[in-house]
N, C-alpha and C positions, 0 to 999 in steps of 0.2 A: 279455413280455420286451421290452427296446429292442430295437430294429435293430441289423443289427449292427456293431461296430467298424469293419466298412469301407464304410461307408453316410457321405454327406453331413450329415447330421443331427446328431450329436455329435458332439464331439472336446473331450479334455480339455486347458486351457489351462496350458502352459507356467508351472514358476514364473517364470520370465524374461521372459516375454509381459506375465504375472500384472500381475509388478511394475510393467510400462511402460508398463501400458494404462491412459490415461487418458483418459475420454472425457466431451467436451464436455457438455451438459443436453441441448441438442437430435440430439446424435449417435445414430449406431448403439449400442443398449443388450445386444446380444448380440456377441461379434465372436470366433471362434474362431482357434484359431492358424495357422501357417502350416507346411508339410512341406520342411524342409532336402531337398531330392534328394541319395541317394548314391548308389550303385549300381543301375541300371535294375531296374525292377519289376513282375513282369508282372502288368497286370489279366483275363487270362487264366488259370485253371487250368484244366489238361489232365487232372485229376481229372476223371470221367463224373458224369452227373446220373443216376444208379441208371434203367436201363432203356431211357433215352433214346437214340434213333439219327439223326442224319444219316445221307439215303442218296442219292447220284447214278446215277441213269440212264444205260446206255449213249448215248443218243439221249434228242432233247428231249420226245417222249412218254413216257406212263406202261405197262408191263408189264401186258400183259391178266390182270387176275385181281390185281394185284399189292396191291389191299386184305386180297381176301379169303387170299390168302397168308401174311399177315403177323396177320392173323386165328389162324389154322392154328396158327401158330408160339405163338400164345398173347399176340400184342402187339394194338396198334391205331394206324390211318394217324390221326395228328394233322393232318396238312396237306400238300397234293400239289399240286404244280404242273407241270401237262404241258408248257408251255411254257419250263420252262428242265431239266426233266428230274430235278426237285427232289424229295424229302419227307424229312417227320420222322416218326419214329413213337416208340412207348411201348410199354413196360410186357412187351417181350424182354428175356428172359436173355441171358448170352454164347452159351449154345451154339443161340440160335435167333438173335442177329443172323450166325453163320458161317455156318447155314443159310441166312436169306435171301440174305447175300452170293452165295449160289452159284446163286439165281433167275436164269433167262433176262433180259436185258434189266436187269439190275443190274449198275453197275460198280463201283460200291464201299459199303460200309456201316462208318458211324467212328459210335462216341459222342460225345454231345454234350456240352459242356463250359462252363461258366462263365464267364458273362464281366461285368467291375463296371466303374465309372466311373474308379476311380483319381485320384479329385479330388486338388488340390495344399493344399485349407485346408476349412474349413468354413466356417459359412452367416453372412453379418452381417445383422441386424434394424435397420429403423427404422422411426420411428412416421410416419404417413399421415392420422391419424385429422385433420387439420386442412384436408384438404381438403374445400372446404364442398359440393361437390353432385360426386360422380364421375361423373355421368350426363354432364357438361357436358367434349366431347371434343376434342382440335384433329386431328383427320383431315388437313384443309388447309395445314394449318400447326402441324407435327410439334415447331417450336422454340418452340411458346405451352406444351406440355406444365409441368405444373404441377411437375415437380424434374428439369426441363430441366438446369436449370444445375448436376445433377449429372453429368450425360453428358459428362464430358470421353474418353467413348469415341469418341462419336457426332461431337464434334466434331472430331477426331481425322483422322476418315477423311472429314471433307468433306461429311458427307450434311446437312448444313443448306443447303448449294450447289444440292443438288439438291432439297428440298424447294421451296427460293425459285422455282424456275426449275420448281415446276407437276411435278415427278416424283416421283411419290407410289407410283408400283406402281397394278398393273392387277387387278382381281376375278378376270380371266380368267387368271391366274397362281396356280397352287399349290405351297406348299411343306410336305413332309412332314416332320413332327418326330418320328423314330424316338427314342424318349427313354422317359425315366416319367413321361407324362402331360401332360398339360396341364389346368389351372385355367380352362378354356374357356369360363367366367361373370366372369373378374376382369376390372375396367374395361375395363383396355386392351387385352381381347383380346374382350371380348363380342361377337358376331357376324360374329369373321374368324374364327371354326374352324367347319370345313363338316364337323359330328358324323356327318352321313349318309354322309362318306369315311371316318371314324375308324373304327378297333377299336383292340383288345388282343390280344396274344397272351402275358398272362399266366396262366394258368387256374391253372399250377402253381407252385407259393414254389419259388424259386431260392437256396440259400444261399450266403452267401457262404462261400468259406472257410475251413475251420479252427470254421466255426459249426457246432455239436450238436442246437441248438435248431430248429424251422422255426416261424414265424407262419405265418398265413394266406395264400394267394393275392392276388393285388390284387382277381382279378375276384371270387372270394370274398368278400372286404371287399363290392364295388360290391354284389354281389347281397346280402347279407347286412345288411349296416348304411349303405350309401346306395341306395336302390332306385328313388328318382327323380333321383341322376345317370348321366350317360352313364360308361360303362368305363374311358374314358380319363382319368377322374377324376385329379388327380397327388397320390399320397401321398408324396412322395420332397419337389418342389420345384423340383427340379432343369430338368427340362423346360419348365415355366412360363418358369422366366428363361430358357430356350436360346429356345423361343418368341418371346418380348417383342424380343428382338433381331432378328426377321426383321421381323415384322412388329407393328405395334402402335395401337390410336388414337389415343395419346398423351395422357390421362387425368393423370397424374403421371409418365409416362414413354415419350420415343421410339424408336420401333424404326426401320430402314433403310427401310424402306417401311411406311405406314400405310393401306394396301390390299390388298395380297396375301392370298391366300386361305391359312389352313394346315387341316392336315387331321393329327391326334396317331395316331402311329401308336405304342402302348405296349409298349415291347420289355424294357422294367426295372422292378422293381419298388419296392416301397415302400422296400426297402432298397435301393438302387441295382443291386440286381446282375437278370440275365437269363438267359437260353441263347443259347449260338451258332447256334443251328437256329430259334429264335425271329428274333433280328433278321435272320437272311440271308431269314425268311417277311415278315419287317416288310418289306425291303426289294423283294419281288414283290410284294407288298399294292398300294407305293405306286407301283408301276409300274404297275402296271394297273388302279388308282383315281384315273387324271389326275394326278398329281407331277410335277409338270415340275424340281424341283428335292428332293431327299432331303437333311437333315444328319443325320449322325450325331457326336454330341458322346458318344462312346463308342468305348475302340478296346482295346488291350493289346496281346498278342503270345504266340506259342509256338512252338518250334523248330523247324523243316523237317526234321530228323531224326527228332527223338518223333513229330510229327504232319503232315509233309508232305503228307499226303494232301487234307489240310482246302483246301489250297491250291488245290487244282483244284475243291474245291466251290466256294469262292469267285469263283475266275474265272466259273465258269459264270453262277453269278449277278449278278453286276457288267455281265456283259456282256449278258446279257440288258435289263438294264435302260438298258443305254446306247442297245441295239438300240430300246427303247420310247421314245427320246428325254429320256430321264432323267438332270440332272445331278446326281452325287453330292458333295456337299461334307464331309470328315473332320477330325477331331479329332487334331492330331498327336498329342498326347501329353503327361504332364505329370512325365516322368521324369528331364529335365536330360540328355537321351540323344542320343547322337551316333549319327542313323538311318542314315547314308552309311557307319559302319563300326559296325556291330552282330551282325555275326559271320552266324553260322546262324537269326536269328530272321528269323522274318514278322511284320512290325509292321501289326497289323491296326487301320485300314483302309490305311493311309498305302501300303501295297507290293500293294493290288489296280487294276487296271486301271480305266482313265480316272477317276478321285477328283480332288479337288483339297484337296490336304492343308493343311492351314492352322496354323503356328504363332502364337507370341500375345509381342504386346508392348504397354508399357502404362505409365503411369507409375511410376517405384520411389520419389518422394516428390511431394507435390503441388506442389514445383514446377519436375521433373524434366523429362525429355524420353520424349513420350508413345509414341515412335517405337523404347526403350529394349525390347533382348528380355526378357522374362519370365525370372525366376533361374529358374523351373523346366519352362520350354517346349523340348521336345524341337528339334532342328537336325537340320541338314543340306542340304547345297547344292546336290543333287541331289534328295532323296528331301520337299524341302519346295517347296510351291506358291509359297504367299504365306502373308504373315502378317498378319494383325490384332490389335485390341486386344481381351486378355481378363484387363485386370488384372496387376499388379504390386505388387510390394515391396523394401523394404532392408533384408535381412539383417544385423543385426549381431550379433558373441559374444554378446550379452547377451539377444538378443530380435528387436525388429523396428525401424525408424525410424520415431517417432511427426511424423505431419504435420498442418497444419490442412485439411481439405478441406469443401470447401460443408456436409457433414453432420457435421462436425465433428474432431475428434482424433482419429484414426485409425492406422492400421498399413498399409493395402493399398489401391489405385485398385481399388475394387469395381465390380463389372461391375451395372447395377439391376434390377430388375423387381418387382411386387408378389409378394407373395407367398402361395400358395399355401394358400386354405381348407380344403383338405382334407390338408396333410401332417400326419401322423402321427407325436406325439412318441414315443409307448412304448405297448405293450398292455396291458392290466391281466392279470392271471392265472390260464390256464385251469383249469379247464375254464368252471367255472357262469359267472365273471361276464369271463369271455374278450372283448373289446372294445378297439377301436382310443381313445385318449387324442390329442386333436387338441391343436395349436398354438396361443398365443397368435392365430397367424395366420388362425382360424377367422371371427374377426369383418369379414375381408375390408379392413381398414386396415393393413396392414405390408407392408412391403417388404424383399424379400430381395436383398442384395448376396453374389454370385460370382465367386470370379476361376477362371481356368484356360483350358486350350486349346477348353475347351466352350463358354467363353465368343464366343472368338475366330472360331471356325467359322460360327457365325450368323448373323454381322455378314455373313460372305463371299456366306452363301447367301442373305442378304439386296438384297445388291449383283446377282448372278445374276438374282435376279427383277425387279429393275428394267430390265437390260439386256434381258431376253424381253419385259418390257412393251414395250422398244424396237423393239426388234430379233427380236421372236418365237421360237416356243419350236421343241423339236423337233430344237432342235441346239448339243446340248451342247456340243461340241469349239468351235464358235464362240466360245459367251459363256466355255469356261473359257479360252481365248487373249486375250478382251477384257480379261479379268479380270488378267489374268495382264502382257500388257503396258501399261496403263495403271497397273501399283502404282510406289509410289515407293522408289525403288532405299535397303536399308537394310544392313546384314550380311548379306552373302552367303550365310551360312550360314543364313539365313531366306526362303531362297527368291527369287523375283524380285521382292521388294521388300513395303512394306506397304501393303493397297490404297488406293484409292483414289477416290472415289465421284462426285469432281467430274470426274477424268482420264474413267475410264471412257465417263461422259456427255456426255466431248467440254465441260465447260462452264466 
């Protein structure tokens, strides 16, 4: 079966789009449409994953016995962490997660719940294949990258300033990419992912929504039909391009530092979606696998009333990680949502403790202003950090405003990065000849264009690890203040401004 409907991967094109897209010979030859925002939409359901539990600890150790407990009850501990008082378990009924609830040393047990990307458009394709040796990198000098002159993100926020000026980012810097994977062989990312920090924690298919169907596991797939790549393999996409924005060699494209170490930490799967109990384990993974800097280019939301409870899981773990020296960078949102009055919702991550939430602005025609908010980037004047660039558009009745940009005739300032050997168009049909169907993008020459707040969030934590190269690590609340006063002052409603990479660096 394809992935499903609310996965990055397909979307069907508007007849109105249809009709307007015209696209140059050398342009993007893929380019999907774009999501009008109406009414806020949560990439959280509060539906359960059948069996699955979040459970918080009184205190930040674990309940003597409390594996084998939950053994008893007929489930199994998936993942425990004594140091923030954490796990998830499986494969309990209802009436055996009330029992464990009522264990010594258990202060709450909630189901665990779904949670997807919520992207604003889907994927734009183009061709690469004309670069003549991809081996040949600019590390040094980020603005020799060979479809540089597509990055008018990059240039944007000033990091050409900072490349000139010898600030590259430091090896001794790591930044975790809790995402669906990373392409951690594609040029410009080949030997900044330190595979020996990665894992997955997809063992299980997450559906999304309203899906009937389940495909396989991710780590399924890995073991099963790639056995000589690493788990973090990205069949999605999506996380390669979050990736390439932090860091990059600059091969056919630059990242904000072309040094920094990252380490994929796999919290979503080939169809974009995950567990809530997954990424808050993603997120102690990369706490206490050296992360000096966490993005999560993934958030949604669900009410304090249905599910307040989740709330205090959360903190627990945010703060733990803050405690580890961990700065967390979030993905506001791609719902056109006013977070400062959004009633009874928890806008996850944006409303968890120490984050730095980051909306997205970007060009809306190419020859717009790059500093313009995103039509479908969540606000608010309070509940938003900063803002960056993750792509823009102009809506009109009829479709989108077609522009010229360096790749041609277009619709959106796409956010770059290669794309993805390993995403997965569709499966063939099980049982017998059951099998992942790759991508044109297999041959390792295309490049994927993104927009959205996921886009925008990397750039941030991009910027973070420059300033720990500076100014070292260890102390988050620093670099998110540097960060924070140094952007340049834009609509208010986007926080303290959009960043800024030359301010930051003092240059």
């Amino acid at each position: 079966m394809h992935p499903s409907d609310g996965s990055i991967l397909h979307r069907t094109i508007s007849a109105a789009a249809l009709t307007a897209l015209v696209l140059a010979a050398c342009s993007t030859d893929v380019v999907a449409p774009l999501k009008t925002p109406s009414t806020p939409k949560l990439a959280v359901d509060v539906n359960t994953t059948s069996g699955n539990y979040v459970v918080l600890m009184r205190g930040n150790a674990m309940p003597k016995g409390f594996a084998e407990s939950v053994a008893n009850l007929g489930g199994a501990v998936t993942w425990s962490h004594a140091g923030a008082g954490f796990a998830t378990v499986a494969g309990l009924d209802a009436a055996g997660a009330v029992k464990l609830a009522a264990i010594s040393g258990v202060a709450d047990v909630e189901s665990d719940i779904e949670v997807g990307l919520g992207v604003p458009a889907g994927v734009a394709e183009a061709d690469a294949s004309d670069l003549a040796d991809p081996s040949i990198s600019s590390v040094t000098n980020p603005a020799a990258a060979a479809r540089y002159v597509w990055q008018w993100n990059m240039r944007s926020i000033g990091a050409q300033t900072a490349w000139a000026a010898g600030k590259l980012g430091s090896a001794a810097v790591t930044v975790a990419i809790l995402d669906t994977g990373i392409d951690y062989d594609a040029p410009d990312l080949n030997g900044l992912v330190d595979l020996t920090r990665s894992t997955s924690f997809m063992s299980t298919y997450v559906r999304a929504p309203g899906q009937t169907k389940s495909d396989s596991s991710d780590n399924y797939i890995s073991t099963r039909f790639f056995p000589t790549r690493n788990a973090i393999s990205d069949y999605n996409g999506h996380g390669t391009n979050v990736a390439t924005q932090v860091s990059s060699k600059a091969v056919a494209l630059a990242g904000v530092t072309s040094k920094t170490k990252l380490i994929g930490v796999k919290v979503l799967g080939s169809n974009g979606y995950g567990s809530f109990g997954g990424i808050l384990n993603g997120i102690l993974w990369a706490a206490d696998h050296g992360a000096n800097v966490a993005n999560m280019s993934l958030g949604g939301g669900f009410s304090k009333t249905a599910a307040g409870r989740y709330v205090a899981i959360i903190n627990r773990v945010f703060n733990y990680a803050k405690q580890r020296g961990m700065l967390i960078v979030v993905a506001a949102g791609n719902d056109a949502a006013d977070l400062d009055h959004n009633g009874n919702e928890f806008v996850t991550y944006c409303d968890a403790p120490h984050v730095i939430c980051v909306a997205s602005v970007g060009l809306p025609t190419a020859t717009g202003d790059a500093d313009a908010p995103a039509f479908y980037s969540n606000f608010g004047r309070s509940a938003i950090s900063v803002a960056a660039p993750g792509g823009n558009a102009s809506p009109t009745p009829s479709g989108y405003t077609i522009s010229t940009w360096p790749w041609g005739n277009d619709i959106a300032s796409w956010v770059w990065s290669y794309c993805s050997k390993t995403r997965i168009a569709r499966f063939t049909a099980p049982p017998a000849t059951y099998a992942p169907i790759l991508t044109v993008c297999v041959a390792g020459n295309r490049l994927s264009g993104f927009i959205g707040t996921s886009q925008a969030s990397p750039h941030v934590a991009g910027l973070a690890a420059l300033l720990m190269a500076e100014y070292g690590t260890g102390q988050p609340q620093k670099i998110k203040e540097l960060i924070q006063e140094s952007a340049v002052p834009i609509d208010p409603l986007y926080g303290r401004g959009r960043i800024s990479v030359s301010n930051a660096l003092g240059l």
